[in-house]
VEXTI-237943 format. One record per atom (N, C-alpha, C, CB): x, y, z. Coordinates in steps of 0.001 Angstrom, whole numbers, plus 500000, padded with zeros to 6 digits. Atoms other than C-alpha are relative to their C-alpha. Last residue first. Glycine has a CB too. Example, Ala and Ser with C-alpha at 12.3 -4.5 7.8 and 13.67 -1.06 7.14 Angstrom:
REM residues 2
499180498810499940
513670498940507140
499230501090500730
500414500462498585
500890498810500000
512300495500507800
500900501200500000
499008500027501246
This chain:
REM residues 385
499941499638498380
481821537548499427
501152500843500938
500009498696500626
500697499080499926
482128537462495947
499414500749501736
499023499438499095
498720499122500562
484314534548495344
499515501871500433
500155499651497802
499097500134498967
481807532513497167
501254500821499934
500326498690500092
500203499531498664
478891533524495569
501081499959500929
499014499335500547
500058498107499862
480090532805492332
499561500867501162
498992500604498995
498758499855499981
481087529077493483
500029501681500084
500702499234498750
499544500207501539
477021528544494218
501680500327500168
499078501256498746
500332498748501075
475925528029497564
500263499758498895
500629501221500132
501205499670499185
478257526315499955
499570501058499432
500159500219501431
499957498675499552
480949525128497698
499043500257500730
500047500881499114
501662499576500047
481255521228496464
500060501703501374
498639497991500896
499900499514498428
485132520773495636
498314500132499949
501105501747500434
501018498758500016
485503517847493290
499647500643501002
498881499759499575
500869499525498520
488197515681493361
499237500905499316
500887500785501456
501105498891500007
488969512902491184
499890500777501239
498628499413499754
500612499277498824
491636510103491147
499177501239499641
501098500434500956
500008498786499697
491539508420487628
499617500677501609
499184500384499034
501606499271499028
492039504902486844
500607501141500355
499254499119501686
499757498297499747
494287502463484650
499150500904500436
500298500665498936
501085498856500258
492961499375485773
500725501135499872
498906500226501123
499408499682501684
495847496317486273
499142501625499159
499363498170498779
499565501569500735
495353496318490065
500670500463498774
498566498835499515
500930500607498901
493585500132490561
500331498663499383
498219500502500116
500807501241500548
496111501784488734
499568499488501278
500863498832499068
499321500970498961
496703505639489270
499759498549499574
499397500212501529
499848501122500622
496701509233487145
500370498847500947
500926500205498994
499129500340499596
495506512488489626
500071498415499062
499897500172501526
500467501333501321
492367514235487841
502105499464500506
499401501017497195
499228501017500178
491743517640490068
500160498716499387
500121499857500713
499115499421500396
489493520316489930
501384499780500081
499778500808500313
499335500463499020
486830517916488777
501247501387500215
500554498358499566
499011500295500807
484010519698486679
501261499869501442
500190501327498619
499201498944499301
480672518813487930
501613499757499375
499867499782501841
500351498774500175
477981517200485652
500593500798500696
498902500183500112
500163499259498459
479084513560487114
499370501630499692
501845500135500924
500608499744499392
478510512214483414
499464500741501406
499998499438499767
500965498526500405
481491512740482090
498733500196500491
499669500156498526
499491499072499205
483221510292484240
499605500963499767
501074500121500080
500998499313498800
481286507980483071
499770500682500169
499967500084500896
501057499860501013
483497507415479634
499006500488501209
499550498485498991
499668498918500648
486862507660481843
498225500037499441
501487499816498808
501471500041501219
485135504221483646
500426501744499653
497686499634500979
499585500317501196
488503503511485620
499315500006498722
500365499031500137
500484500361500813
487443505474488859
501088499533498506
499044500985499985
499131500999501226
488758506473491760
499197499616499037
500642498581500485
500378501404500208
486867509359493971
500663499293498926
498633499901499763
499368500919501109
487355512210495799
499570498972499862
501181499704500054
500152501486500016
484826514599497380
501160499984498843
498286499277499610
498380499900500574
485864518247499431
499722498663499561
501542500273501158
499163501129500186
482660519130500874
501139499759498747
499060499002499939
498616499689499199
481295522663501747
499984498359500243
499983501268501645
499081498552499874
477918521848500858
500950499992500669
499444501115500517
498705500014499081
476667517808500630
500536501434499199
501208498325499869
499609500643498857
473297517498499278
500877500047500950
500135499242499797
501438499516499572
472491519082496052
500017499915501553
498716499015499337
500284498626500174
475677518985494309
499139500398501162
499334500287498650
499013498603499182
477037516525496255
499557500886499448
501671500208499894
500407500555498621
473411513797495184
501560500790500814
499823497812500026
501462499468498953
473296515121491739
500248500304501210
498847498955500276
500114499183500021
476989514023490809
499013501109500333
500296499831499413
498621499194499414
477010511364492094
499936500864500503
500876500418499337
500385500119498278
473535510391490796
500664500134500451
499589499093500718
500293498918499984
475252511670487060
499536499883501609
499069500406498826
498911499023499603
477645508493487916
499478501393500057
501191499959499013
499314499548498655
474946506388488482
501110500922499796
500565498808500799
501382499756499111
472414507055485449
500877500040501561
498539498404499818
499999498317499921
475662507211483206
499201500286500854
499607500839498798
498376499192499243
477346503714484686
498879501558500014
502209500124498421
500248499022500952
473509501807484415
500933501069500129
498688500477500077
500202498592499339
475142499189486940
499552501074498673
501630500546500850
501330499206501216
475455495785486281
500043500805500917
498227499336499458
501606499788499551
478754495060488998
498836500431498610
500002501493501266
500673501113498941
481905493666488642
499059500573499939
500441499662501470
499527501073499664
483149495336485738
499456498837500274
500506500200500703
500511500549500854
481263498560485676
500292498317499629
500271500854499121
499182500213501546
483055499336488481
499039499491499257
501351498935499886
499697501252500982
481647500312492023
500064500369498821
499067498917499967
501517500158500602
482588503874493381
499789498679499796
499698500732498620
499522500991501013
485559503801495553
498880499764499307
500616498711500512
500615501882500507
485430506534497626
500191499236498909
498576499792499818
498857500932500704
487109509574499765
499184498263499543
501556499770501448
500291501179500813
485187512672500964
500620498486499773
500060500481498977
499050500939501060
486112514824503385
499533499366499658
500998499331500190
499894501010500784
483269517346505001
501305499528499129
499058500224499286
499537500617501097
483836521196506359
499629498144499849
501596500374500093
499039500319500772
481336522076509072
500696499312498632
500225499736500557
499657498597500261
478265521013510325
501437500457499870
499454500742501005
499060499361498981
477964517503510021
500212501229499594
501299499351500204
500692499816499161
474789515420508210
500909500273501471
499091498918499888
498825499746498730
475434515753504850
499583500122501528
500757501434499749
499220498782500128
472660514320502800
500782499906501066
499271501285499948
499657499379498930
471381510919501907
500294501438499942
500954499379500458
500802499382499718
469115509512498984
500562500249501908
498596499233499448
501232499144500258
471626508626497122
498884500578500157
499738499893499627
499095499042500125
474715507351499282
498638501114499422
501493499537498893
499948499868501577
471877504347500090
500862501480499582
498235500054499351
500407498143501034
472715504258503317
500100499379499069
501095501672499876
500489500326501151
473406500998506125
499280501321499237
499080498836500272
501975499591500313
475070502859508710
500032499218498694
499315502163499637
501003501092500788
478753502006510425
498934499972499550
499733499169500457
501443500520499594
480274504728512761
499326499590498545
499007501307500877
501038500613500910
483968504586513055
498489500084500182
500249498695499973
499727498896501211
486472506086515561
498875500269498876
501297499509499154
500445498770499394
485385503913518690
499679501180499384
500780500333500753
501367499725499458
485357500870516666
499534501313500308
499840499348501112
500337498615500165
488923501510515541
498645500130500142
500415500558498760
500759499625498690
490146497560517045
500096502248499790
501279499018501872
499144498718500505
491576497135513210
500249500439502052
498689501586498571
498799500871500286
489490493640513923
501489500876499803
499631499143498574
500029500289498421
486174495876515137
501679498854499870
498000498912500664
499609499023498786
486853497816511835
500283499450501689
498719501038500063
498452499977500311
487099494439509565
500791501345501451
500188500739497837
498994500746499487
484233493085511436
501242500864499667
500014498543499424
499964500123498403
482015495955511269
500781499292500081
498945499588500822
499543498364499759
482827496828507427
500195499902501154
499040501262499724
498811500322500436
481856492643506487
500766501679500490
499926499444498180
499545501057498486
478634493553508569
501500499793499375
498879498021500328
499866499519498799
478066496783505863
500170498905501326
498845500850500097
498693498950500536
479084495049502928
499931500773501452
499651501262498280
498855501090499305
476352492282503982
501219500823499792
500193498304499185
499921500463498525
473552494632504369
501509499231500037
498578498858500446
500099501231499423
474428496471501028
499645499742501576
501179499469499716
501038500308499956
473913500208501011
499385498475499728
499655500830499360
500262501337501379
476910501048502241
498668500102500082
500553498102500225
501731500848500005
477664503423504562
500329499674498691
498192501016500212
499751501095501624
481226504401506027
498347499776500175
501358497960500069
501331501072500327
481049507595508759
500363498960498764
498474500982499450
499977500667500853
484259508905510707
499105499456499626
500623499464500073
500833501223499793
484156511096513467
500013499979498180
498220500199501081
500886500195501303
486088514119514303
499684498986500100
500449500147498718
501248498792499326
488544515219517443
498755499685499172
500423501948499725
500228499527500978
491428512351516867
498457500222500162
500534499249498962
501183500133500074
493723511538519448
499335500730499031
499582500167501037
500824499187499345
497132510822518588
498339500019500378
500259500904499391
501632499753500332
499372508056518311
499429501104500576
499085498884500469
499801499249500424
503361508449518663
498188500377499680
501140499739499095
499931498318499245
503511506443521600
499484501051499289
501479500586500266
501183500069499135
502825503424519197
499660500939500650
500011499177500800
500995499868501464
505760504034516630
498771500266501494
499758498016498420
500197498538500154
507556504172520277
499436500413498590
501358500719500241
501088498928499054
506147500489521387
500126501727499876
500344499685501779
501475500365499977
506826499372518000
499540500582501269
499688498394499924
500262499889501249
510388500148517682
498409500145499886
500612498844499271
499755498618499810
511199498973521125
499347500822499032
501364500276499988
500548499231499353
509877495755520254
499526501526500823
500151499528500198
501087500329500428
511826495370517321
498848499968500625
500134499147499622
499943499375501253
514938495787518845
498382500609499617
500603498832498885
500248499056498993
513979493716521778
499979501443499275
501116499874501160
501247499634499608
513341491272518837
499693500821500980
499438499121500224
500035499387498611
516630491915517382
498902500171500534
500522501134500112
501299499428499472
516762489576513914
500287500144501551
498635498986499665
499611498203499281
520460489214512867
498509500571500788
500440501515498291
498842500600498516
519991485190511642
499928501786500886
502552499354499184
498275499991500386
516902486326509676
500544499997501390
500679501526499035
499725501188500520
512781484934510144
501861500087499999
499122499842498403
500029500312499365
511612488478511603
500240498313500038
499236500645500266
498620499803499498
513035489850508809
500031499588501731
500448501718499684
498967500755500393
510130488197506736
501220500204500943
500295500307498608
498768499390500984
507755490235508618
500732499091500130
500779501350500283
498279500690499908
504843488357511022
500613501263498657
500174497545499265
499784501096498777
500773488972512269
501783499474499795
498651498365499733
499220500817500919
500068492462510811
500498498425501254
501615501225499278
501227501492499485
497516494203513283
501242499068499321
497762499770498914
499562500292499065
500394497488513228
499117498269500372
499847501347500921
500152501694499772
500717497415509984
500159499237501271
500981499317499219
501119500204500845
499580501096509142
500338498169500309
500121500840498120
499052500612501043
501435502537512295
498780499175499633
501569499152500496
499950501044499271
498501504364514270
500776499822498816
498814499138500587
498444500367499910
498908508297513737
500067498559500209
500816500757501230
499621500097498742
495109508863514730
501454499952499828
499385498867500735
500804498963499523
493533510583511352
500887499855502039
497791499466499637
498899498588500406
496108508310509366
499663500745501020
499794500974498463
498723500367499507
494524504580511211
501404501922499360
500383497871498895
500083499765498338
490613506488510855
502013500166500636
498940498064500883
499964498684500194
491527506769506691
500179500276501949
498397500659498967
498756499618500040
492830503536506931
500107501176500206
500576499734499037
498820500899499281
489952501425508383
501089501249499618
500405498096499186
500068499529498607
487336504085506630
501246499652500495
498870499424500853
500189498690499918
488811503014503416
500185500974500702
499305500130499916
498347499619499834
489417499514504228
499969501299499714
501144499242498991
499235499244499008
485743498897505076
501182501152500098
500418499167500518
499549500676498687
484175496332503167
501150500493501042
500422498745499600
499422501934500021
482650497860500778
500445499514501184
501428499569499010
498758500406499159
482383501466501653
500690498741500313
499790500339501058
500050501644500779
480288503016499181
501450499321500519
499993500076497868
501237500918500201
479823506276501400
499762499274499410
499195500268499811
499518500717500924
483111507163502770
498615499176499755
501363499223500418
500983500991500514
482818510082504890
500201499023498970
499031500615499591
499901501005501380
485054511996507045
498883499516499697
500873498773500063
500806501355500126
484794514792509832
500341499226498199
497993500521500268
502053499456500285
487329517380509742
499270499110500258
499294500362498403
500434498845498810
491278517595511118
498519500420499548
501148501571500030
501003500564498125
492064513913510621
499484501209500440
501176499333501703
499241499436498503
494838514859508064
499113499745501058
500341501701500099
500575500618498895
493191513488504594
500875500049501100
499629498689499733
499840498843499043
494899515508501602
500095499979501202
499216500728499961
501619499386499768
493317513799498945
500398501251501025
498666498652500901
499970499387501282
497166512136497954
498795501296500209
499625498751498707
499022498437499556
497107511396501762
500137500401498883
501602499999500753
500031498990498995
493842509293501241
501069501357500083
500150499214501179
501186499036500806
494384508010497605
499718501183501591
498029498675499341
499649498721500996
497282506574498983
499579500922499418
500325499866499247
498767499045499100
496296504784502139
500392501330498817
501844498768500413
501448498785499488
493054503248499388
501138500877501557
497721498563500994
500246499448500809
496063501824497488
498963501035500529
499763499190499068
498946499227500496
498151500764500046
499427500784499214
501036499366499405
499577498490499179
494858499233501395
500833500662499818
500267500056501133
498548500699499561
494190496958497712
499992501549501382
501787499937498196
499360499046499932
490077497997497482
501719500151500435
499198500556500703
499583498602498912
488063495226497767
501191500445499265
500472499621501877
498749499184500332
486549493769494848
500332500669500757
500042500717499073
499462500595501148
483607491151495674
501654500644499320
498746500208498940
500953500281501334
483501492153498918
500644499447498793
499343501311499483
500000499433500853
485919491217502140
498877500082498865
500941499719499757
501674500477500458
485700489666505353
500422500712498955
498341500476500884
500834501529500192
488824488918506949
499348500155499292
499231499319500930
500986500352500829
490810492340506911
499822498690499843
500138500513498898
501572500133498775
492915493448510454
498607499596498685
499469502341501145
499888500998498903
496385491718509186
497979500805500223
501801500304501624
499511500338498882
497976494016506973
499539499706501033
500539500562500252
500586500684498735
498222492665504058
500277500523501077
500334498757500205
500827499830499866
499176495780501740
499349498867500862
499709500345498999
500538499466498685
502548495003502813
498773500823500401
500864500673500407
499742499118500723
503010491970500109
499688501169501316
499147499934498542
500811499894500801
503813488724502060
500051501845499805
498663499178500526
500942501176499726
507382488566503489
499084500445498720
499154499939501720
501439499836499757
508648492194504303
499269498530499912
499379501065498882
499593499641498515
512567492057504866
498600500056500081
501020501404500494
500564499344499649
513538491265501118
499468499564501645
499249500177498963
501279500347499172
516577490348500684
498783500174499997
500015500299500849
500598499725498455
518175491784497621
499303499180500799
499171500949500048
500014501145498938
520632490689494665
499032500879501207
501864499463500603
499728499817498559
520926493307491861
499292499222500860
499793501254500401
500730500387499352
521199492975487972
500247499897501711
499799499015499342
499576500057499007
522263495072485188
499261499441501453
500365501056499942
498995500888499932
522722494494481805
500058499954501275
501197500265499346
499194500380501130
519063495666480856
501100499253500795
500532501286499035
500656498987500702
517113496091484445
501479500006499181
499309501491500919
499220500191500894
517645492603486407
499111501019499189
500303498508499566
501094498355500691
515667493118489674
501438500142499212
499299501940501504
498879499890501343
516217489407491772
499509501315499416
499911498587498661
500326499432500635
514437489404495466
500976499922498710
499742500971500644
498643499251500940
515598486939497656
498962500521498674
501626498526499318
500682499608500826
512839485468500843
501236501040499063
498658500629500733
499399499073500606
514596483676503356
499403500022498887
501258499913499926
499389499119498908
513117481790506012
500778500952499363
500860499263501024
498598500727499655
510391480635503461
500963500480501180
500872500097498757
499315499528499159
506691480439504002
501433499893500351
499466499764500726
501139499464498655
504719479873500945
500551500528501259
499075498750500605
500285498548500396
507538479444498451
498856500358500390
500043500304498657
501300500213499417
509607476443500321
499300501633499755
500164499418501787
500388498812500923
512779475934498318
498597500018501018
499825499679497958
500935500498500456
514992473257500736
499306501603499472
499266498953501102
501077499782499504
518549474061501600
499092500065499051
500020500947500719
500710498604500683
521481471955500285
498684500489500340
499837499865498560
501865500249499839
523760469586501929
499733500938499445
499093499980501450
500938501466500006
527036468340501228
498595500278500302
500485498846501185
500467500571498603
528716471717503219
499365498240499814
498584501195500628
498921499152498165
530464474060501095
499531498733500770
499131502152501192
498832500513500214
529332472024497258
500737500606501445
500621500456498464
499624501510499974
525979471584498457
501522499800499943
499337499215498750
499722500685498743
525672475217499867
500432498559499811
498793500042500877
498955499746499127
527029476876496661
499924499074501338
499965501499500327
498713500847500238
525017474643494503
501082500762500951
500510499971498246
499829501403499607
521742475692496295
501422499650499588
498911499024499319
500153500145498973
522392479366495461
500252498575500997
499008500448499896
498883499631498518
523123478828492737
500580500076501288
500111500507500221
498735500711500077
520512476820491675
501101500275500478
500309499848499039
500369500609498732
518027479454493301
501005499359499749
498685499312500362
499477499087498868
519585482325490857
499547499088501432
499178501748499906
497921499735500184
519078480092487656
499983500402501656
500891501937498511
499300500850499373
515521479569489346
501096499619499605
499471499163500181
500017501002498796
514203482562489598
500656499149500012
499046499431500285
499346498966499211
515736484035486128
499867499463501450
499321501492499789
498890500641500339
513533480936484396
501332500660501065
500179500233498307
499770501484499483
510701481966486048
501400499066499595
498743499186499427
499326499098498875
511375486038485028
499948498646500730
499139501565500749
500980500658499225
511411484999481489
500760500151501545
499693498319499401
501347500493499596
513208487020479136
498784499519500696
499980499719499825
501320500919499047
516164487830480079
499119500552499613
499826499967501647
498823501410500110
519261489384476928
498938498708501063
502198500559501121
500367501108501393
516172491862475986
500669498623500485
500860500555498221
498997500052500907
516054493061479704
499604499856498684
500820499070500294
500061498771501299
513284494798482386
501260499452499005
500412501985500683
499063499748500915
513094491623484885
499769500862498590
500405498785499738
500886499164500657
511478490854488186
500835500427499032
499354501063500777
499410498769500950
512158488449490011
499528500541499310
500786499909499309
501250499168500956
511031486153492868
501049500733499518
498548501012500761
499406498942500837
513362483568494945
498896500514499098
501241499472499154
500996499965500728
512287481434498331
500669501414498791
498498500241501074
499958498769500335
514435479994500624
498833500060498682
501589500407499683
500698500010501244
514122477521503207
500114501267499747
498621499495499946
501287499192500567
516495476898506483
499085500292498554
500349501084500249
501271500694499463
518641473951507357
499024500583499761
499891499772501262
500660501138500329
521323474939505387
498765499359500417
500693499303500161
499363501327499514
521824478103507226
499877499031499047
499418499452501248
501169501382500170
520669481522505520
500752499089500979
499808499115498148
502107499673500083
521953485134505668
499200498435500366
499241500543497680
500011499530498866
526240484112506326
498566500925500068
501362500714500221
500183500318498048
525614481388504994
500347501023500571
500978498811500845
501327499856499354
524835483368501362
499947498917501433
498747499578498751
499851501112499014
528220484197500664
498852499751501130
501294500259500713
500642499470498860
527438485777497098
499864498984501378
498608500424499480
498974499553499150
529912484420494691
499599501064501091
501042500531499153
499428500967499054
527012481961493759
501040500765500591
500517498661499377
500865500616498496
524463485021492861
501265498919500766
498152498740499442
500146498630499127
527393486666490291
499288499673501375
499038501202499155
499245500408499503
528287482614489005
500262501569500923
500961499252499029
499467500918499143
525088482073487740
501081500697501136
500675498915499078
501043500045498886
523896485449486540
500244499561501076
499020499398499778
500582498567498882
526690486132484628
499413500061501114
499095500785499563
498753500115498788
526563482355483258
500306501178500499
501409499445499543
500225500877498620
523157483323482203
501119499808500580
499408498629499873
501319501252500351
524067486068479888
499845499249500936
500170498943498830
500169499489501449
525111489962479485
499554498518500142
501355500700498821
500250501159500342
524994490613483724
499630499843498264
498915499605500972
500441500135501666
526749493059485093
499688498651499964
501225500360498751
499467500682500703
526226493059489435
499906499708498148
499736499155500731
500667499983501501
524602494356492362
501614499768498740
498964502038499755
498883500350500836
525003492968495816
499271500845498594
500330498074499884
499124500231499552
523152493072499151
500946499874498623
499768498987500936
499549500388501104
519969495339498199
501348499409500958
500124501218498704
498721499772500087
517817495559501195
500548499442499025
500590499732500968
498768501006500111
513896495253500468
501610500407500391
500032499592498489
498831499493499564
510971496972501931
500863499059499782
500024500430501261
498997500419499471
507751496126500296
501058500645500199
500246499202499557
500036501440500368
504502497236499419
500686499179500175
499931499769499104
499156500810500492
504869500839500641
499674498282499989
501145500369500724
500186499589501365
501958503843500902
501696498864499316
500045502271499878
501327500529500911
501131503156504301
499951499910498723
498928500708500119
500029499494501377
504998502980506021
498303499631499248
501418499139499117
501078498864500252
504577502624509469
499882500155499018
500080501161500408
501272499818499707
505606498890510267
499312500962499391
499879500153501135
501001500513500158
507885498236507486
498736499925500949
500406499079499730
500156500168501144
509877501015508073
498884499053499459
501094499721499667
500812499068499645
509973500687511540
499441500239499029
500418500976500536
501332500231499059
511616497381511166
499081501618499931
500619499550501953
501294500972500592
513640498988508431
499360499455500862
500288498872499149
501060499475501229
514512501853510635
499500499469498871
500395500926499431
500972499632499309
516026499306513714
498758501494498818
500974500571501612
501195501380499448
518067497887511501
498616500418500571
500663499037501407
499207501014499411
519806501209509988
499068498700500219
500637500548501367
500291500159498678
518825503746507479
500785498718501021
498519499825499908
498733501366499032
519406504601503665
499065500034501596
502514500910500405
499925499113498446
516433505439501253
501743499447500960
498102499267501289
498211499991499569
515879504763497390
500197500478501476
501021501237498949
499118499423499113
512250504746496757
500849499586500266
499738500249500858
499738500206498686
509546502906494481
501356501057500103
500239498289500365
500545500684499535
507255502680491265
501052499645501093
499462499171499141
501254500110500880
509821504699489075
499466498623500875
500337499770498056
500233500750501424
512498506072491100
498521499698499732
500801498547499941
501476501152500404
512590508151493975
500072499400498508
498260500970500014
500161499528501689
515493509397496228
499311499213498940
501347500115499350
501156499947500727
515929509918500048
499549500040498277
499622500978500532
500018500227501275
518915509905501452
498873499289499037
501000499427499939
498733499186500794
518409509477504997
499960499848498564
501491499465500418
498718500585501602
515356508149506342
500474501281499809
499211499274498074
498559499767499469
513838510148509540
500828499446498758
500368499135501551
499442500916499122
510116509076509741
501547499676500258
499452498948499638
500014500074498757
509171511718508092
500205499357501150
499465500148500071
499353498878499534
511306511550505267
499473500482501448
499837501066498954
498736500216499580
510032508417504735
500498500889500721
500756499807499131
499567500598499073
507180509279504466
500680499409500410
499703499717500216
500106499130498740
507614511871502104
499573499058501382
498779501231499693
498270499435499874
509242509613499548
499814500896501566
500633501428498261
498885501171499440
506337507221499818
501040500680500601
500703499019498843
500349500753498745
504278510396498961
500533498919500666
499013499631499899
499734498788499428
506305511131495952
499129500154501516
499602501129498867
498848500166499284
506728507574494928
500074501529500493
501301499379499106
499576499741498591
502637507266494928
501584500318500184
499619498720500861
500790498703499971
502125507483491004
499498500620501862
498426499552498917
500272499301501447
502496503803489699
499263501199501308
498700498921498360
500361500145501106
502536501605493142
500004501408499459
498839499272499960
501309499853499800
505277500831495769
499227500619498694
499859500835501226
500658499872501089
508647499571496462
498722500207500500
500149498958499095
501445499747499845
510587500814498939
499400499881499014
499638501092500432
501117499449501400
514449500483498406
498798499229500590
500455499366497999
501543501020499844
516890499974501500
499501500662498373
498485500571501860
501187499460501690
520650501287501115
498939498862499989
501023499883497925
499556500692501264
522798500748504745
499031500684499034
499882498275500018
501343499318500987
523138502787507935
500512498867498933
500036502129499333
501082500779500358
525301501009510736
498917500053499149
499574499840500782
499706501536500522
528570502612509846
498997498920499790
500851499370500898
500214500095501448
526761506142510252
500339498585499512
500861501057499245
């Protein structure tokens, strides 16, 4: 137990109950969810793991201090009586982000760099030297999270955000954040035990994540570095271990996965990202127009898509969203479709009534998960049987 500490998981508006449950499967202790992230304990070796498998987390930070704070000197002299050589060296670069719910802080750039000064003035005045700020790749990355009087010091242990993770190059005009299209999946339900479909599939990540649940593959396993692979305590045998039994844990997966687009270049940008995921085998790639297809697996059907947005694209919304709706009524029996959307006004158009409406943001987009069940037959037939 001595080696367990308190991690927090951040992640987006309306996943912390899924976050929470993967955790839980992956063994965290103390489990408990706040607003846009998770409270967990564990040891070294379960944040590394942590940030590999987790699909539905953005970052994994360790809190090392928390602390009242009513004005800047608070701030100051709470970060400097933090004995940050024994995390950093002088010779290494740090990098500070914050985030701040107060009246007494305002500005979360100003908050940064009170809390870097410190920092720096502790090492100049211990040692004559002071380490350099480098906010592209630092060796220490410090989280600030000042909520009214109260503010708390963390590492963070992830780096860039942990929706990068490593197998997307090619992208469309609006891809799809993968934490976000991970979430919509296990929110949907998505277990690997039917065939899938994702027929406006932009540039992949969809498929990509839905295949990486359906097999058990940790969600960052392409990822090319973690911040905590930069700290004095980093155990890369550790850390290998970790990864080759995440890895073990893969299964095989009995179903088949279709993405179509009806772009050409959405569908080659789909091949790279999959052949870069290396889920080739899982995946099968078709140029489709969604609307003049039908189902073409016996058995149940999963759905899961990202319609385009009124936004980015001219699009006649009511003429496509009733084509939606047409094209499962008519087309796809015994399917289970979800879909995101931020066009509420559309949404009426689909002519089927959702029997779900899950609240999420797509970026800044307030947006609606959707499912609609499509029945084989009519519904009254089915109850009746």
């Amino acid at each position: 137990m001595g080696n367990n500490y308190s991690m927090v998981a951040k992640t987006l508006f309306g996943f912390e109950d899924i976050l929470a449950d993967e955790l839980r499967n992956l063994g965290a202790m103390q489990v408990e969810k706040g607003v846009r992230s998770v409270s967990f304990m564990g040891d070294k070796g379960f944040m590394y793991k942590a940030n590999l498998c987790l699909r539905t987390a953005l970052k994994i930070v360790k809190p090392i201090r928390s602390f009242r704070v009513r004005n800047e000197k608070d701030l100051y002299d709470g970060v400097y009586n933090i004995p940050w050589e024994s995390f950093m060296s002088v010779h290494q670069t740090l990098a500070v982000d914050a985030v701040v719910h107060s009246e007494k802080f305002n500005h979360t750039l100003y908050v940064a760099l009170k809390t870097k000064d410190a920092i720096v003035d502790r090492f100049r005045n211990k040692s004559g030297k002071r380490p350099d700020v480098d906010l592209k790749h630092p060796d220490l990355k410090i989280s600030v999270h000042i909520q009214k009087d109260s503010c708390t010091i963390s590492l963070d242990s992830s780096g860039a955000s942990l929706h990068h993770r490593g197998y997307r190059t090619a992208t469309n005009i609006a891809p799809i954040n993968e934490v976000l299209a991970a979430g919509m999946l296990l929110l949907s339900g998505w277990d690997g035990q039917s065939d899938f479909l994702d027929p406006m599939c932009g540039s992949g990540t969809i498929p990509v994540e839905a295949a990486m649940i359906a097999c058990n593959i940790p969600a960052n396993i392409n990822r090319r570095e973690f911040a905590f692979e930069k700290w004095g305590d980093f155990d890369p045998d550790l850390f290998e271990k970790v990864t080759e039994s995440s890895l073990n844990k893969a299964r095989e997966f009995h179903h088949k996965i279709y993405a179509y687009d009806k772009a050409p270049s959405a569908v080659r940008k789909t091949k790279d990202n999959v052949h870069n995921a290396n889920l080739s085998e899982y995946i099968e790639i078709e140029q489709q127009d969604f609307f003049s297809t039908e189902k073409n697996v016996t058995g149940k059907l999963h759905m899961v898509f990202n319609p385009p947005y009124g936004e980015r694209l001219a699009l006649d919304m009511e003429r496509f969203y009733k084509g939606i709706g047409d094209t499962l009524k008519q087309n796809y029996p015994n399917t289970e479709a979800w879909f995101i959307t931020s066009n509420m006004e559309a949404l009426k158009h689909v002519g089927l009534r959702p029997s779900r409406k899950i609240k999420l943001f797509n970026g800044r987009l307030e947006s609606k998960l959707v499912k609609y069940e499509i029945y084989e037959g009519s519904k009254k037939a089915k109850w009746q049987q």
